[in-house]
Structure formats: C-alpha cells, structure tokens
C-alpha positions in Angstrom: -4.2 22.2 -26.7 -1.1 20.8 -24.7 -0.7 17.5 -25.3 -1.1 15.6 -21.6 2.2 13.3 -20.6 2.5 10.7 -17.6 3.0 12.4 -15.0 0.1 14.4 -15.7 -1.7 11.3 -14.5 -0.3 10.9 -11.2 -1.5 12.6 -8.0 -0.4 12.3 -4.5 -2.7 13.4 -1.7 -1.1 16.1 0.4 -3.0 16.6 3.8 -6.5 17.4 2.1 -5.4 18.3 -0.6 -4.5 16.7 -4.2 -0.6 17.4 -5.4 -0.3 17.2 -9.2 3.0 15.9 -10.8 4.4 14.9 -7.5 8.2 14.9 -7.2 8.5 11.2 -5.4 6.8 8.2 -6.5 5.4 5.4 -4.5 7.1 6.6 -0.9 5.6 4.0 1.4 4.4 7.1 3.5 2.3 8.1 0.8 -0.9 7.8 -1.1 -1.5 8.6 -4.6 -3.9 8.5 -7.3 -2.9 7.1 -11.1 -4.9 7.5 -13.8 -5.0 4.0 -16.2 -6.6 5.4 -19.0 -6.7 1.9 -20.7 -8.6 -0.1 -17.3 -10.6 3.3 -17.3 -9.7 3.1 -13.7 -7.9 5.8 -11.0 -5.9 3.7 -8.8 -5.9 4.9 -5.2 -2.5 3.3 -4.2 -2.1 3.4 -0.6 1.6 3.0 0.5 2.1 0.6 3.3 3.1 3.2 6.2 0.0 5.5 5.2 -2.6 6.8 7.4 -6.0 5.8 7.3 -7.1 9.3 6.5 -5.1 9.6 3.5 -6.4 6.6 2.4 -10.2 8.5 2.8 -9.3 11.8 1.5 -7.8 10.1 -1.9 -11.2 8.0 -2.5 -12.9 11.5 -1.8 -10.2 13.0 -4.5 -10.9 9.7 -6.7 -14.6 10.8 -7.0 -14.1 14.3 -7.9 -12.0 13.2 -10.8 -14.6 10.9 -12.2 -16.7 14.0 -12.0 -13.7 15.5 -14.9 -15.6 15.1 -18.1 -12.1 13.3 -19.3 -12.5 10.2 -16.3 -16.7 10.6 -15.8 -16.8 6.7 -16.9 -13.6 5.5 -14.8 -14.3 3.7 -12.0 -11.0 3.5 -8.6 -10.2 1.2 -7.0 -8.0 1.0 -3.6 -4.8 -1.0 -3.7 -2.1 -1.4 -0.7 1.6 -1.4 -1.0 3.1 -5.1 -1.8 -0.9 -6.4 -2.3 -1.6 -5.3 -5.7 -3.4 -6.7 -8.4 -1.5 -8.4 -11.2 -3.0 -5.4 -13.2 -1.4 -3.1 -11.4 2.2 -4.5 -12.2 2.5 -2.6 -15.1 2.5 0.5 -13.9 4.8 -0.2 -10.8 7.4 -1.7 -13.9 7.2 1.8 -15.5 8.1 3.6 -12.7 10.3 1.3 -11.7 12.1 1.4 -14.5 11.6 5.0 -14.9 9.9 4.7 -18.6 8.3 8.0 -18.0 8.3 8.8 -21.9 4.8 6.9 -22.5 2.0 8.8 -22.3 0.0 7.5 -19.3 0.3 5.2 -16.9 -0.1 1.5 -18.0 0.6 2.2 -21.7 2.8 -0.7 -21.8 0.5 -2.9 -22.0 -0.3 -1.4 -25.2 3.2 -1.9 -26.3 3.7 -5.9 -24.8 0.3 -7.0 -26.7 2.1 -5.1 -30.1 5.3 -7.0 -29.2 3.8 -10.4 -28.4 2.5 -10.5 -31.4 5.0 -9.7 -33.9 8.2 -10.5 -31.9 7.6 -13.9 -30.6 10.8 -15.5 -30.4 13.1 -18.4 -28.0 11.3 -20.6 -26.6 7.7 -18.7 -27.2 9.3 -15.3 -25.1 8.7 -12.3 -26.1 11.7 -9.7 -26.6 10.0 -7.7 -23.6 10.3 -11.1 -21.3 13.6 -11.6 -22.3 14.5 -8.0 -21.0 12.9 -8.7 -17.8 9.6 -6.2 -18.4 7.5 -8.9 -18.9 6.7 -10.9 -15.5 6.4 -14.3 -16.6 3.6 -15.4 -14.7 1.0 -13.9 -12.4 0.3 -13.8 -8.6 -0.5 -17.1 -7.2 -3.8 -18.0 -6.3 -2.8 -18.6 -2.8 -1.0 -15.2 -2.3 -4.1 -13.6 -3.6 -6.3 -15.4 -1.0 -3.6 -14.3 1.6 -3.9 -10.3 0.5 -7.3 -10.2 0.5 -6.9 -12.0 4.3 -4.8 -9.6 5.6 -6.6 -6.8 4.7 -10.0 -7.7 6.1 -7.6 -8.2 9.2 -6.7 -4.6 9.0 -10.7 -3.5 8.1 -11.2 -5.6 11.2 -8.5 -3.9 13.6 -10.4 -0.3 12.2 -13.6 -1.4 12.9 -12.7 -2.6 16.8 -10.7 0.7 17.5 -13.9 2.5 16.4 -16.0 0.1 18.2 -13.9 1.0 21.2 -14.0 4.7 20.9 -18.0 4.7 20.6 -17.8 2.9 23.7 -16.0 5.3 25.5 -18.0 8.3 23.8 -21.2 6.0 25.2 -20.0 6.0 28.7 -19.0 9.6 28.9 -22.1 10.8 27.3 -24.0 8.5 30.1 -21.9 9.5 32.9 -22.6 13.4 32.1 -26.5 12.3 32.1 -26.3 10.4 35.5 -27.2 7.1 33.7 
C-alpha cells in the first residue's frame, strides 16, 4: 500500500467537480477541501473572491468524503479567507512556509506539543516561537466577535437576494395567472 503524503489531503473544487493534488494553494478565487486528520475534521476553506456555488458544491464534496471509510467519523466545517479559526493557523503556516514534507495537513501541531515540551528555552519560548512558526498568542476575542459579524452580514445579503428573486418569480408566476 502507497504510503499517502500532504498533498494527498488537499482538494480544490473545480466547477462540480473535486481536483485532487491541486497545483495552487489557497488562490483567493478558490475553494478547497483539507483533510486534518488530527481535528478529524475536512476544512471547506472558502477563499475570499469565491462564488457562493463553490462554496455549496465543496460542502456537498465534504460529505461524500466522510462517506470514505478513512474520514466516516470527520466532521467539516466552512471557514472564509482572513476569518479562520485559530485552529486553522497551522495549516495556513505549513503552506505558507511550504513544509510540505509532513504527512497531512496540521501535523505540526504534533511536532510544537513534542517541542514545547522538551525544548523550552528564553524566556519560556519554544525553539519553534523563536523561528516565527509558533504564533504567540491567539485571535482576540473581539476580532472573533467581528468575523462571526461579518459573516452573518454576508448570510444576510444571500438571504435578501433570494428573498428578492422569489419575489420576482411570485409576480411573474401571478401575472401569467391573471392574479
């Protein structure tokens, strides 16, 4: 059996259908689904310039892989370009840094709770937060409050254009029927 690598994690939604291995990471156009085998979680991150219908085909993707015997316990979650969770931060430093050579997505962790607790060193750093892989603390509480804001603002702005559409759909449907 072939031993999976990272990449083998990482999917990016392609019209309707699901690219493996995809060549560009994160483009702000696109949307893409990472496995995080240790959160037992698929990530549906949703770049900030994607469509809507991305965003519904890679939940619809999400579910199929749960179906995988390999991800049947995972659960996803949706996450949008500069909103996500300080779990999440991981991943984006792997890429980031292009530290491809782990396994899976999110394996650092692995690796900072191993170094944290053998290589404790100035002033109570860690050798991983004194090479800058380590963020030092996490997302305000404040910022949080101000993602979750803005994007029940954009659920809203969906929910009106719909509203607005059945409207129209109404009218024309009562206007064909003399109403």
């Amino acid at each position: 059996m072939v031993k999976a690598s990272y990449l083998d994690y990482i999917f990016k939604v392609n019209g309707e259908s699901l690219q493996s291995r995809p060549k560009i990471l994160m483009d702000p156009d696109g949307v893409y689904l990472i496995v995080d085998k240790m959160l037992s979680l698929i990530w549906i991150w949703a770049g900030k310039n994607s469509r809507l219908f991305h965003r519904y085909i890679a939940a619809n993707w999400a579910g199929k892989l749960k179906r995988k015997r390999e991800f049947f316990n995972f659960k996803y979650e949706m996450i949008k370009q500069e909103r996500e969770p300080k779990e999440f931060y991981d991943i984006l430093e792997e890429l980031k840094n292009d530290i491809s050579d782990l396994d899976y997505p999110g394996q650092i962790r692995e690796l900072k709770a191993k170094s944290s607790k053998r290589n404790v060193g100035i002033a109570g750093t860690t050798s991983m937060q004194r090479r800058g892989l380590i963020k030092g603390s996490s997302q305000s509480s404040k910022s949080r409050i101000k993602s979750i804001l803005d994007e029940l603002k954009e659920m809203q702005m969906h929910i009106k254009y719909t509203c607005n559409r059945m409207e129209k759909k109404i009218s024309e449907i009562e206007k064909e029927l003399g109403m």
